[in-house]
C-alpha positions, -999 to 999 in steps of 0.1 A, spaced: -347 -174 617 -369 -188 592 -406 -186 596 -426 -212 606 -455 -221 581 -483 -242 577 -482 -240 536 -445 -249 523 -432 -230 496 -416 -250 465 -386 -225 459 -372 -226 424 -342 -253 435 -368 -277 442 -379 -278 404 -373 -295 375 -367 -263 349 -378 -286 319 -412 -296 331 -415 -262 346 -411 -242 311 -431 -262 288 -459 -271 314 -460 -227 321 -461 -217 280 -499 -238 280 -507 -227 314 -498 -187 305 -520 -191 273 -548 -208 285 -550 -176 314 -548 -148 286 -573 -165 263 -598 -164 292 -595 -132 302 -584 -110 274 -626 -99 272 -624 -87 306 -588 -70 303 -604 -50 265 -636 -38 287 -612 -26 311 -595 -5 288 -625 7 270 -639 20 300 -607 35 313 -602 59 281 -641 68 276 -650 105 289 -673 103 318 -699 75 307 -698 83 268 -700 53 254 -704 26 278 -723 27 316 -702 -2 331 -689 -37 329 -717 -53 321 -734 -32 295 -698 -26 277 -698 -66 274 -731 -64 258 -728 -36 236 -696 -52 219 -713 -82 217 -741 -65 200 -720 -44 176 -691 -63 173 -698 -101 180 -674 -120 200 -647 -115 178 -649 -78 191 -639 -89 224 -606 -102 214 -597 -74 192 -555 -77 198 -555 -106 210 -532 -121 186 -502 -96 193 -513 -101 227 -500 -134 229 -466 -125 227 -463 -116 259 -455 -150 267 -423 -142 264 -428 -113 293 -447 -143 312 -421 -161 312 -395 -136 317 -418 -131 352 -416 -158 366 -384 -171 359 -371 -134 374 -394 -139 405 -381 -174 412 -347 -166 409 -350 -130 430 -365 -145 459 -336 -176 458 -310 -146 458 -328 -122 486 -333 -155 508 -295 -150 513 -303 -122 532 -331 -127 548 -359 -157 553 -390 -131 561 -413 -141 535 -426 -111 530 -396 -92 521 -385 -121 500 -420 -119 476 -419 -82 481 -386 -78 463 -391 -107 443 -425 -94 428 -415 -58 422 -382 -65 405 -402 -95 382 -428 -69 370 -395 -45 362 -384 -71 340 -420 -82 328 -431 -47 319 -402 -38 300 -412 -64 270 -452 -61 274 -449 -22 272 -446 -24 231 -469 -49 232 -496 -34 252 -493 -1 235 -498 -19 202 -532 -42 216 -548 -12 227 -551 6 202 -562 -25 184 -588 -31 215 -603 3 212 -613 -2 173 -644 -5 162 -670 14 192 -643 30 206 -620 40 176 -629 79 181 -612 80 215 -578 71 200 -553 89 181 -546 57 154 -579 43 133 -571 9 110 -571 17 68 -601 9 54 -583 -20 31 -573 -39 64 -610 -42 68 -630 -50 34 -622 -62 1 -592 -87 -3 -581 -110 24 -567 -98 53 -529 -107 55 -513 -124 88 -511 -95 113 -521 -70 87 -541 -46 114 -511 -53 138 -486 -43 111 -513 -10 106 -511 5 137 -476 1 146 -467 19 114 -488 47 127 -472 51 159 -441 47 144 -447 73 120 -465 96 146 -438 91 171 -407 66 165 -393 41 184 -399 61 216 -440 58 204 -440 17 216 -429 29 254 -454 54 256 -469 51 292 -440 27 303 -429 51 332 -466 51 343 -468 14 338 -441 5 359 -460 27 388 -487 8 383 -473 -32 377 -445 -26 398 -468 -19 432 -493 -44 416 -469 -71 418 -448 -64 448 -482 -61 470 -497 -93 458 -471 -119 462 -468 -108 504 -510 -107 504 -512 -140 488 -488 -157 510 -505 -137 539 -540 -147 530 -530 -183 525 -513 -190 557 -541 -172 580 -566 -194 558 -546 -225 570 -548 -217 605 -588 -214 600 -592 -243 574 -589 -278 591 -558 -293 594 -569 -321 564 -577 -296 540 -560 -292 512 -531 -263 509 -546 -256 469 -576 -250 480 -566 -224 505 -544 -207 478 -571 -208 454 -589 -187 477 -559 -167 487 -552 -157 452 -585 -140 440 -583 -117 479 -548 -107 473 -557 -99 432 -589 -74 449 -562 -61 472 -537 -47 446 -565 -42 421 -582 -17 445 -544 2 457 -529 9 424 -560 9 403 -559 51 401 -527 49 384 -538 18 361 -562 47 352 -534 74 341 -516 47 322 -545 39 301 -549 74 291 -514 81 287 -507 52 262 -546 55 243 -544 90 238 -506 97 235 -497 121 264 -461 124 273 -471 134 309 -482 112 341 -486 142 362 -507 164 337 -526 132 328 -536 121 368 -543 166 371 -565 165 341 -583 135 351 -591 150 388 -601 181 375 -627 161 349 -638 138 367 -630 142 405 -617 113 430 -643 90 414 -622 88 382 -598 68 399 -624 41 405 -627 40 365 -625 1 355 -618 -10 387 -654 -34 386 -638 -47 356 -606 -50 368 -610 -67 397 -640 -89 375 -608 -98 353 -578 -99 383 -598 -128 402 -605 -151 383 -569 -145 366 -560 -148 400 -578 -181 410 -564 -195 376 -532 -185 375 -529 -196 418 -543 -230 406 -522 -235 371 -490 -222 388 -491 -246 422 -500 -275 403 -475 -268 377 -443 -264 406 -459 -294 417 -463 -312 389 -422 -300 383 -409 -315 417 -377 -330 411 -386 -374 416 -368 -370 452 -393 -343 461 -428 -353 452 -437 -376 484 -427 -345 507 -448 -319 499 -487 -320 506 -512 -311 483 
């Protein structure tokens, strides 16, 4: 039996697919541009030895600042971009997931469960290259001795820099250091950690947001309750799968070919608290992205209602 719930769900046959893809490519970018900072301190901190370079969130965001000006904080963030591609590869596979499970069964949970790990599968498959690529761009400059690939000094200084030039760089580094097989480095370890990401916080979202409407009054609007359901369930994954979001940054900066020997090597350096690495930052970067992304993506399967559909649902 279906269950009952204050907060209706617009499912992906109650859309207009047109509205819904162009409206989502703006809404995607908008999320990324904002923040991309967060997501490069993140990394920074994740790779750094102990406190070697940088003492937290807050004094990494000044020291770039310092050293590199803002432009430092969006170091890859051009090649980042394409993985609005992987965005919409997401949702499209999350939407169409929970339509097929639904035949199945109507819990909820399983439905965004399912739906959540199988669109990160998908997702993670594309971003994988790309992420592996913006890293080792985002660790340039203050951080460039704790990777394996430093840019050329003529992609720097002197003439001007071509289109993509330090993209084009360091991807002929790792492909000359490792092949093809050099872009998915860390992909195993990033599906551990996107895969549980993803698959816990659809069910928590949806959980937060229904308990929230049986507190809120019964006037209130349903996207102000998922705005506030979004940022909890984002701290709720952030915090689970945070100690392998760890591994995979190591594994992909540094190059290791091994998950196990990476998670040993990091317990033996830096004890249980090395699995807290980045996980201010993360969760400084996962809420808001949360709260964003909650608010852009209702409004947008709102805003792509099929006509019929609009007066029925409530805002």
């Amino acid at each position: 039996m279906q269950q009952k719930r204050n907060i209706q769900i617009i499912e992906w046959e109650d859309l207009d697919k047109r509205k819904f893809y162009s409206f989502g490519v703006f809404m995607t970018m908008t999320i990324r541009a904002t923040v991309y900072p967060a997501t490069l301190i993140r990394t920074r901190l994740q790779v750094q030895r102990g406190k070697s370079l940088y003492s937290g969130t807050f004094d990494a965001f000044f020291k770039i600042l310092r050293a590199e000006g803002v432009q430092g904080l969006y170091r890859g963030f051009m090649v980042n971009t394409l993985t609005l591609i992987s965005g919409q590869a997401y949702i499209t596979t999350y939407e169409l997931v929970r339509k097929y499970v639904s035949q199945y069964s109507e819990d909820n949970t399983v439905k965004s469960l399912v739906a959540g790990g199988m669109a990160s599968l998908v997702a993670q498959s594309i971003t994988v290259p790309i992420d592996v690529v913006s890293q080792q761009l985002m660790m340039q400059g203050q951080g460039e001795h704790l990777t394996r690939f430093r840019l050329n000094s003529n992609t720097e200084t002197g003439k001007p820099k071509k289109v993509f030039g330090q993209t084009r760089n360091i991807m002929g580094q790792i492909f000359a250091a490792d092949g093809f097989r050099g872009f998915y480095r860390g992909y195993v370890a990033s599906l551990l950690t996107y895969i549980p990401n993803s698959a816990v916080w659809w069910p928590f979202y949806h959980f937060y947001a229904e308990q929230l409407s049986q507190l809120a009054p019964s006037d209130c609007p349903h996207l102000i309750l998922q705005a506030m359901a979004g940022p909890l369930a984002a701290a709720t994954a952030s915090t689970v799968t945070n100690p392998m979001d760890v591994v995979r940054a190591r594994v992909q900066v540094e190059g290791r070919s091994s998950v196990i020997e990476t998670f040993r090597q990091l317990i033996k350096e830096e004890g249980g608290w090395g699995l807290t690495k980045g996980l201010s930052a993360r969760i400084i970067s996962s809420t808001p992205t949360a709260l964003v992304m909650v608010v852009g993506y209702e409004t947008l399967k709102k805003l792509s209602l099929r006509p019929e559909l609009v007066d029925s649902r409530h805002w």
